[in-house]
Every structure is written in C-alpha cells, then in structure tokens.
DORO-800419 format. One record per residue (C-alpha): residue in one letter; x, y negated, z. Coordinates in steps of 0.02 Angstrom, whole numbers, padded with zeros to 5 digits, always signed. Layout:
! DORO-800419
AXYZ...
This chain:
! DORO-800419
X-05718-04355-04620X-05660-04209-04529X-05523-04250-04416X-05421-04124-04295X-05317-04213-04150X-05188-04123-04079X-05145-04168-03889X-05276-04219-03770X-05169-04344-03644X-05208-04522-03649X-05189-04574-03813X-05259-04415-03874X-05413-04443-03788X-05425-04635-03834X-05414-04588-04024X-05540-04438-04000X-05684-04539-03897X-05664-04696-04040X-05673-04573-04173X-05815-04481-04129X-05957-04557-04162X-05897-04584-04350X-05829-04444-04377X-05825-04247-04355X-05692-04228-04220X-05598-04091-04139X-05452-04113-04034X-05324-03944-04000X-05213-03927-03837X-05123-03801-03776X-05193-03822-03603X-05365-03790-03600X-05368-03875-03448X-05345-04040-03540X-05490-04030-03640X-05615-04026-03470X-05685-04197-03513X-05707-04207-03705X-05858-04287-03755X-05944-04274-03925X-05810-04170-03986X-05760-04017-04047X-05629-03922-03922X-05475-03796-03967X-05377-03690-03874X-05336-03581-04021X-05248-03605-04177X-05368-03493-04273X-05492-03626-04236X-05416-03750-04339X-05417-03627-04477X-05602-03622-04479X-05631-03826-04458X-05498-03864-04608X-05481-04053-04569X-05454-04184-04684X-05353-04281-04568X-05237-04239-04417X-05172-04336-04292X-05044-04276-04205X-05056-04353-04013X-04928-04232-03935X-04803-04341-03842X-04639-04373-03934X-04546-04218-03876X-04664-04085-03965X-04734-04195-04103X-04643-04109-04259X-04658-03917-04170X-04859-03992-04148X-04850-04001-04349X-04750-03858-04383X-04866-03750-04281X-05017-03823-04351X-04985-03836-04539X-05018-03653-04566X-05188-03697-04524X-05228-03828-04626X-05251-03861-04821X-05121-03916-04934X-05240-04095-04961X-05246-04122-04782X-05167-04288-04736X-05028-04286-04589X-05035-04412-04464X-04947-04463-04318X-04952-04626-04188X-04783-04591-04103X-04662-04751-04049X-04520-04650-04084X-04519-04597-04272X-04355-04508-04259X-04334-04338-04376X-04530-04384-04457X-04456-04477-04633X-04366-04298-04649X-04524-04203-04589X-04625-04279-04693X-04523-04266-04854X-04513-04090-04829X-04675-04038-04774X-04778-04041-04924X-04936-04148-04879X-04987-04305-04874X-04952-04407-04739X-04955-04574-04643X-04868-04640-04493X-04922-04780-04367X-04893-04870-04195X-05016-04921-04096X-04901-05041-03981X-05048-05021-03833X-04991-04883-03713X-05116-04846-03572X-04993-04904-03468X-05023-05081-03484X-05148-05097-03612X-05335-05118-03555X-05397-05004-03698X-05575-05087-03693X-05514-05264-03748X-05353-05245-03888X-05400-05388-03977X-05195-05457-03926X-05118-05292-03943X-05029-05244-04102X-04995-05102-04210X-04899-05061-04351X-04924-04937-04502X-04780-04870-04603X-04784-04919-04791X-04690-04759-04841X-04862-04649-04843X-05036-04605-04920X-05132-04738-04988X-05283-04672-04927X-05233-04623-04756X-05155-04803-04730X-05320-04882-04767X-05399-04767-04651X-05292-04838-04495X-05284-05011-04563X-05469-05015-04568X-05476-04910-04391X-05358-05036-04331X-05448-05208-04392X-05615-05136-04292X-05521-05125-04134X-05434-05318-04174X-05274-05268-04187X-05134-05387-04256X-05080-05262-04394X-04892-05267-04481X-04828-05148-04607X-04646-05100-04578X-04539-04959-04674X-04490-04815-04564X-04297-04892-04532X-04395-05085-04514X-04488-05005-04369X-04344-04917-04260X-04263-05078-04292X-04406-05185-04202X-04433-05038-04078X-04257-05049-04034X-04294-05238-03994X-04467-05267-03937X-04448-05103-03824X-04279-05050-03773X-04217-05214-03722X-04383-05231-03589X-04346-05050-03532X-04162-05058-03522X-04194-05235-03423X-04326-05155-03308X-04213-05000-03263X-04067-05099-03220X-04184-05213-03136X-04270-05070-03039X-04101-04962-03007X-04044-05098-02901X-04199-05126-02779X-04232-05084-02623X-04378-05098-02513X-04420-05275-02468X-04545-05319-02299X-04603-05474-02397X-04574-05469-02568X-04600-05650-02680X-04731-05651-02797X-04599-05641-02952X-04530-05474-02869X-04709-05406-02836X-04729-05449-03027X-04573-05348-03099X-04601-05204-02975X-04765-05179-03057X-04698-05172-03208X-04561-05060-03153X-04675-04937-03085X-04764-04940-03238X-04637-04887-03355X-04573-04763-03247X-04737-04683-03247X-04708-04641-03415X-04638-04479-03475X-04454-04468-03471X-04424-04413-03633X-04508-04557-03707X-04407-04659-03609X-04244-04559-03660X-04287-04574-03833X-04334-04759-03855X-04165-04794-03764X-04066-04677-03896X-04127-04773-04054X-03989-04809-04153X-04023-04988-04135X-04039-04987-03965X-03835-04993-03928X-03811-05184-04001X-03988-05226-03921X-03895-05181-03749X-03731-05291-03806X-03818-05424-03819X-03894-05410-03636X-03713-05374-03567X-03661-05538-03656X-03795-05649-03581X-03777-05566-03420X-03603-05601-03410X-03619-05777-03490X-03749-05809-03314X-03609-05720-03206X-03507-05845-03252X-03609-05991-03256X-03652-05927-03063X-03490-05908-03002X-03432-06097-03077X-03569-06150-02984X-03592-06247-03149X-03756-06352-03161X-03719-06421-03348X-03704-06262-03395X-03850-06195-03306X-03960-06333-03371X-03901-06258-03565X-03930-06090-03535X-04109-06128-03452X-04148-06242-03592X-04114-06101-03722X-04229-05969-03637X-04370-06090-03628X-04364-06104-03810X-04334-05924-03851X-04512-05910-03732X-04607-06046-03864
C-alpha cells in the first residue's frame, strides 16, 4: 500500500518508521527541516509531490490545530478512492469534515503519546478506532494496532469525546490545578517528585492540545464532579472528621480496584 503521512513530529515519525518496512511510505511537512531524519521513506516538502505518489492511504499526523487545513490542503492532491485518515485525541469538526469531504475515511486514537508512552513496549497502551468509517481502512488500523498489542475498543465519534472528556480532561484539569499551586520545594517527598513529573510532562505538550481536550463538551460536568469531591474533602478536613475520612478513603480505594 502506498501511504502519504502528513506531519513529521513525534507521532508522525512513530507511524512513518513502523510503516515502512511494509509499506511504500512518504511523509509531507511543511518544514523541511522536520524531515532531516526520515529513514526508509519517501520525503515532501511540496504538494506537487503528493500529486505524483497518489497514495492509497493518508494519515494525517499534523497536531490538532492544523489537522482539517492538513486535509483541505492535501485533498487536491490525492484521488477520489484514497482513504482519509487521522489519529488525533481531539476529533472535534472531523464527523462534519468527513461527511463533506467526499472520500473514504477512518478515524483512530492511539491513547500512547510520546509523552509517557515507551513506544518500544505498548503491549498496555490502548487505542481506539471509530466505527463510523471505511471498512477497509478500519481493518487496516485494527490489524496495525493488534501487531503493536494494543488493547483495541471501537467507540462512535460522540462515545469517544465522551471517554476523552473522562479518561483525559479530568487527569489534566487535576494536574494543572495541582501544578498552578506549587512552588519550589528544597526536599520534595517522593509522592510530590511523582506528580511533578507528571506535571512537567503534560505541560510539555502543545498548548493547543491542551486547550482543546479541556474544551470538550464533556469536559464541564467532568470538572463538577472534581469541585464536588474537592469540596466534600474540604469539609471533611476542616471537621477534622475521622469517620468521615475513613468513608471517603474507603471509596477511592475501590474506585482504584
């Protein structure tokens, strides 16, 4: 298969090094810098090279900002059979794109950002692949995803902004309140060491990303719920109430099993 990547960051380059060696690959940035360390690949810098390569498959790596202009800019290059594909977390404006666009298409997660992820060993990562989509190009990634030993679930396109909103925004909006209030610390406890690590991580991630994973939909009665439990502790604190306290411990261990 003939398959054209567009955006050569991290995941970009993850997708086009795995896909490589099975495939005919070229990957298309508009940084040419970017594209310094492609191996076994072909690499674009110009549009009119995509004309020439006419992928079957495209998989649109551009972080979540530029994803649809990525397509929109692209799909005068491609054929009318060429599938559509994109990986992003935050699937905002695609269901429209996609019904509008006039190819095939298929839309999945890989829940493994670089960030965290040790991209040589997945095998307890997830992913999930969109059911509204091309046969064909959903048993391309579900087959791309088993090799790698993903866990793989199949949500609609509202099912997955409704388990983004959970599984993601209410770690990042706990991290960034967590983080907002820190200051430096001579001899930090292990736990802190632990969440500033993981602080640091997400804030190395682009702020758009961020921006848009916190304006899900979903996300506003995610953060109720932390405001409620928050305030439920407050109160629990300030009672100095050890019934109480024994409860609410009690319930998070069992949310944790």
């Amino acid at each position: 298969m003939k398959i054209l990547i567009i955006g050569a960051g991290k995941m970009g380059s993850f997708f086009c090094d795995l896909l490589s060696f099975k495939h005919e690959v070229a990957i298309y940035d508009t940084d040419p810098q970017r594209l310094r360390f492609t191996f076994n690949a072909q690499r674009f810098a110009s549009l009119d090279e995509i004309d020439a390569f006419d992928p079957n498959l495209v998989i649109n790596a551009a972080t979540v900002k530029y994803t649809i202009d990525a397509f929109n800019k692209v799909l005068p290059y491609v054929s009318k059979n060429c599938i559509l594909s994109d990986i992003a977390s935050v699937k905002t404006g695609l269901p429209e794109f996609y019904a509008q666009c006039g190819h095939p298409f298929v839309s999945t997660h890989p829940m493994f950002g670089p960030t965290f992820a040790s991209l040589s060993n997945l095998s307890s990562e997830n992913a999930i692949i969109i059911t509204e989509g091309d046969h064909l190009g959903k048993v391309f990634f579900k087959d791309l995803y088993s090799e790698l030993h993903l866990h793989i679930e199949e949500y609609t396109f509202q099912e997955h902004d409704e388990t983004i909103a959970y599984s993601l925004s209410i770690p990042f909006a706990s991290t960034l309140v967590f983080a907002s209030i820190m200051k430096h610390q001579d001899a930090p406890g292990t736990t802190f060491k632990r969440h500033m690590t993981i602080a640091r991580g997400l804030m190395s991630e682009d702020d758009f990303l961020l921006s848009e994973i916190m304006f899900n939909p979903n996300t506003p009665s995610q953060l109720e719920r932390i405001q409620e439990k928050l305030s439920q502790l407050q109160e629990i604190v300030s009672r100095r109430d050890s019934d109480a306290m024994v409860k609410f411990l009690s319930t998070v261990r069992d949310n944790l099993k």
